[in-house]
C-alpha positions in Angstrom: 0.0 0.0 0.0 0.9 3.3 -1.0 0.1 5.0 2.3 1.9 2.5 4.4 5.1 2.9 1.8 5.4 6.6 2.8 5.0 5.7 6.4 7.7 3.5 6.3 10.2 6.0 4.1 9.5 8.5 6.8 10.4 5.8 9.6 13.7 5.0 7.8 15.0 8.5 7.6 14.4 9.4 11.1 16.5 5.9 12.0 18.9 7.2 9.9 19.3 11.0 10.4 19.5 11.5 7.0 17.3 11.2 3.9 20.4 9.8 1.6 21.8 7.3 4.1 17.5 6.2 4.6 17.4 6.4 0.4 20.3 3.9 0.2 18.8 1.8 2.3 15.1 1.4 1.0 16.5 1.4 -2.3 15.4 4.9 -3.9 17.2 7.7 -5.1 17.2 10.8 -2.1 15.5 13.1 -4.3 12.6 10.8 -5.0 12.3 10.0 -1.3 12.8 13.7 -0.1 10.0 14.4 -3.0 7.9 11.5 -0.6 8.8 13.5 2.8 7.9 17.3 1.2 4.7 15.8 0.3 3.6 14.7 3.4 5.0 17.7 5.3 2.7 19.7 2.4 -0.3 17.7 3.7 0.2 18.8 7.0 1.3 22.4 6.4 4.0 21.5 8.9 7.9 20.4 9.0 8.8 16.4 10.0 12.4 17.1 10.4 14.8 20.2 10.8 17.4 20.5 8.3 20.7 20.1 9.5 24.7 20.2 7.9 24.8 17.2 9.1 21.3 15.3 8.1 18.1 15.4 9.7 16.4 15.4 13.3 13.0 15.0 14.2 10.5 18.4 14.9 7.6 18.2 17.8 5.7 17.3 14.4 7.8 15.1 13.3 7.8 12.7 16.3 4.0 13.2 16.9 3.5 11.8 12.8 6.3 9.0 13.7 4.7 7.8 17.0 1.3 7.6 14.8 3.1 6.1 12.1 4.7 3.3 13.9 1.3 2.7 15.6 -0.2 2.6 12.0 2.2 0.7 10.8 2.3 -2.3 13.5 -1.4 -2.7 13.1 -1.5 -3.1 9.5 0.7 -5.9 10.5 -1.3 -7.5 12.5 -4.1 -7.4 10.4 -1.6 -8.8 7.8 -0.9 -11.7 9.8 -4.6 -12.4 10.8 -5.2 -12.7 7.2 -1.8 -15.4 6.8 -3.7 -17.0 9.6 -7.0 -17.5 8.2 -5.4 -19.1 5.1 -3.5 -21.4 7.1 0.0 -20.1 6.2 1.2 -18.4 9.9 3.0 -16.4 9.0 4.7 -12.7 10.3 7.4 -11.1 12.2 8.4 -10.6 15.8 10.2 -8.1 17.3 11.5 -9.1 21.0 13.8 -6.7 23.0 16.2 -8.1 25.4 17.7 -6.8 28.5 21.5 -6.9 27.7 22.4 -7.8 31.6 20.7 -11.1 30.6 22.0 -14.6 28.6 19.8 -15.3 25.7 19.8 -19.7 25.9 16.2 -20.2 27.3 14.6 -17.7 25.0 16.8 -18.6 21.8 15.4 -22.0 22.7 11.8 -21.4 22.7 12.4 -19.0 19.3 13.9 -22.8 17.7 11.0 -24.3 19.1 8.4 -22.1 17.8 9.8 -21.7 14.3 9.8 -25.6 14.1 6.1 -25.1 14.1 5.8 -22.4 12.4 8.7 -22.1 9.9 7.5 -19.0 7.7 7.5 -16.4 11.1 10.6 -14.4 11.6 11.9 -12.6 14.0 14.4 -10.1 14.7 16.1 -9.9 18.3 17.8 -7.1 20.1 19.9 -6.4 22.7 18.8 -3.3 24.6 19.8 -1.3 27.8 16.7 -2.2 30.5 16.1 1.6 30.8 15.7 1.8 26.9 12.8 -1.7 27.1 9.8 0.9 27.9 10.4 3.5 24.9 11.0 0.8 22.4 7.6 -0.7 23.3 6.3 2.5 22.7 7.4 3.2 20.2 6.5 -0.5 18.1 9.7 -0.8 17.5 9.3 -4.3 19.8 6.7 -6.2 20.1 7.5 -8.0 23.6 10.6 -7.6 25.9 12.5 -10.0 28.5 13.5 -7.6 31.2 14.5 -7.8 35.2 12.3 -6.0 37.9 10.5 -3.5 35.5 7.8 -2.5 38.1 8.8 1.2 37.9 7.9 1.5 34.4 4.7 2.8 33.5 2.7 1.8 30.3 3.8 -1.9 30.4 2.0 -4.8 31.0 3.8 -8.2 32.8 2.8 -11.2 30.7 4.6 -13.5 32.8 7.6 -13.4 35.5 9.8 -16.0 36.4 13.4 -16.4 38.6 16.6 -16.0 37.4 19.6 -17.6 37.8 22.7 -15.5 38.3 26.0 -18.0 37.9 29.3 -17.9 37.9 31.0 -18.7 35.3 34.5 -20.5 34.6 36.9 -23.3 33.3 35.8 -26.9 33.8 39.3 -27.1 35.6 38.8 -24.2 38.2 39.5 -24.7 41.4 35.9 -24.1 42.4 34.2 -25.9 39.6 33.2 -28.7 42.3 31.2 -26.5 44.2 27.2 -27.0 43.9 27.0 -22.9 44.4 29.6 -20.3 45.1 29.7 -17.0 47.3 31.6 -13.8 46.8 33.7 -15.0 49.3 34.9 -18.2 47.3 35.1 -15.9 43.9 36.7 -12.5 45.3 40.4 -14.2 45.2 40.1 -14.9 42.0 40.4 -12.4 39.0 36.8 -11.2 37.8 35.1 -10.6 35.0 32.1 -8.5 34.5 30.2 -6.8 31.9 30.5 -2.8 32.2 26.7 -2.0 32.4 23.7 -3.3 32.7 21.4 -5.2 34.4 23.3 -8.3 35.7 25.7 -5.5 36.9 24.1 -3.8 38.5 22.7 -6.4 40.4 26.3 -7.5 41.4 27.5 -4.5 42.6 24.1 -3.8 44.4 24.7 -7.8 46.0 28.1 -7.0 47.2 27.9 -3.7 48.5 25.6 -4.6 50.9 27.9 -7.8 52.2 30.4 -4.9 52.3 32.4 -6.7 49.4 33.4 -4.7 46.5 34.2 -6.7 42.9 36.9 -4.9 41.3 36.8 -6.6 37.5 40.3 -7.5 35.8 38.6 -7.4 32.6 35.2 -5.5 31.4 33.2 -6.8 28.7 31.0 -9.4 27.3 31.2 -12.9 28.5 32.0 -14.2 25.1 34.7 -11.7 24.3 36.4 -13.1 28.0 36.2 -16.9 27.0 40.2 -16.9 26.0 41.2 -14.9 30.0 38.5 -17.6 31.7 40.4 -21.0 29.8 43.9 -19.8 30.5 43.4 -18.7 34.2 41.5 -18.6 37.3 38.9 -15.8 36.5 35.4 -16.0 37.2 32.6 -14.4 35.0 28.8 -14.3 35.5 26.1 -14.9 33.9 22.4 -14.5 34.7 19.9 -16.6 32.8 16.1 -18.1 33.3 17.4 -21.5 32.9 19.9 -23.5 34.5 23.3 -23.5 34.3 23.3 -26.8 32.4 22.3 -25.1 29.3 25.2 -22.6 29.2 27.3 -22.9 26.0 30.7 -21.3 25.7 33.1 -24.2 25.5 34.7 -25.6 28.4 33.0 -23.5 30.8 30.5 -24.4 33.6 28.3 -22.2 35.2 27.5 -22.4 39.2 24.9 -20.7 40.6 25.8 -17.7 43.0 24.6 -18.6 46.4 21.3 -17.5 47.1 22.2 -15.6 50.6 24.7 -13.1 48.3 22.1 -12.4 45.7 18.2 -13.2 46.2 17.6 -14.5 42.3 15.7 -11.7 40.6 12.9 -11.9 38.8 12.7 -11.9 34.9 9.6 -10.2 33.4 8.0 -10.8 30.1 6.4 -7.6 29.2 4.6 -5.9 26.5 2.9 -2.0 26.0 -0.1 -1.8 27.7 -3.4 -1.8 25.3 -1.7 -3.1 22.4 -2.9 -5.7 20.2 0.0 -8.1 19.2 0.0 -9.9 15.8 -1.0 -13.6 15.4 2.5 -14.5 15.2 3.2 -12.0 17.9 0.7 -13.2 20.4 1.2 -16.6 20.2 4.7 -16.8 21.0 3.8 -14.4 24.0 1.1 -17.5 24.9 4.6 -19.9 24.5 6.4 -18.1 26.7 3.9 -17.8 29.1 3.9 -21.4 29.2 7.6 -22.1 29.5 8.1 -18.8 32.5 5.2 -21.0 34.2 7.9 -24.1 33.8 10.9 -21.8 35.3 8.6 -21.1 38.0 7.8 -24.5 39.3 3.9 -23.3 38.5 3.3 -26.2 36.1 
């Protein structure tokens, strides 16, 4: 559809900043696309985006037309997959946002087992700051979100909550890999890894502060960027995940769960904006997970 076309256009060049970098990547020449974006600014007798040196940036207009648009936009696909449905091909897209303190194995699970059934959906996952989950719900740019202890966010609605588990991580051959848990006691003389921000951090520093411990990292960064420091010493990463550690799959490494007097296991929520009507494909992977945070839970 035409209408939905030019909706889209106008999406792309405010994710871009700039009508020729959106133009290269919707596959039409800028001045055929800025052409697009002076009509509908004609329409409204009013300016989408100010002009800049160095691109473009939304107006007050702008952003009011682009929260509509998205809105617009996510609900012509879920008619669009409604219609898939009644003719038996399920298919469509979904959008999930995940809080980057947080391991990805029990949800890239369930996506495998979903898309077994219903091979034609896609979906597109990202990574995302927990403070960042609420906005990108409003603004459809997700349709659900994994994220820890979001009860201070307004316009979101908990589908589903479940425990995680924070773990340690390290080498098979670590001195403390025959421990059923571990405390910050057993891991403070050993070198640490953590991630720089985040959830999961946050969560550790808060844990240890209050045991009057503090964790002072060797090296900063993403567990799988550390996987060559954690085989060839003694260090100790962390993880936090909804499953068990048995699932963990960097090579060589075992995970063991951080003893539950140092850190009470947080709870995960499965969230999505408040009032808004998912897609089929959408909603019934929400149902899925449901199920399986019901599992975590020891509800079912």
């Amino acid at each position: 559809m035409r209408h939905q076309t030019t909706l889209r256009f106008i999406d792309a060049i405010a994710q871009a900043g700039s009508i020729r970098r959106a133009a290269e990547k919707m596959a039409i020449t800028p001045s055929a696309l800025n052409r697009r974006l002076l009509a509908v600014e004609d329409e409204f007798d009013a300016q989408l985006f100010e002009r800049m040196a160095t691109g473009v940036r939304l107006s007050a207009a702008g952003e009011l037309f682009l929260a509509h648009a998205r809105r617009q936009m996510a609900d012509m696909d879920r008619v669009r997959s409604q219609i898939e449905d009644m003719k038996g091909a399920r298919r469509g897209h979904v959008t999930f946002g995940f809080d980057d303190g947080l391991a990805m194995e029990g949800f890239s699970e369930a996506i495998s087992s979903y898309r077994h059934d219903h091979p034609d959906v896609t979906f597109s996952i990202a990574r995302m700051e927990r403070n960042d989950v609420q906005q990108q719900l409003i603004d459809y740019r997700i349709d659900l979100a994994g994220v820890v202890q979001p009860e201070a966010f307004p316009n979101i609605t908990t589908l589903a909550v479940a425990p995680l588990t924070v773990s340690a991580i390290m080498h098979a051959s670590h001195p403390l890999a025959d421990h059923e848990t571990v405390t910050f006691n057993d891991v403070l003389p050993h070198p640490l890894v953590l991630p720089m921000s985040g959830s999961l951090r946050n969560l550790l520093d808060v844990a240890a502060r209050r045991q009057d411990y503090e964790l002072r990292p060797v090296l900063e960064c993403e567990l799988p960027l550390a996987s060559h420091t954690l085989e060839n010493s003694t260090a100790v990463g962390f993880i936090a995940n909804i499953t068990t550690g048995v699932e963990f799959s960097l090579d060589k490494m075992i995970a063991i769960p951080l003893d539950i007097r140092d850190l009470k296991p947080p709870n995960l929520h499965l969230v999505q904006l408040r009032g808004r009507a998912l897609s089929v494909a959408s909603g019934r992977f929400a149902d899925m997970l449901v199920q399986r945070f019901a599992q975590y839970s020891g509800e079912v």
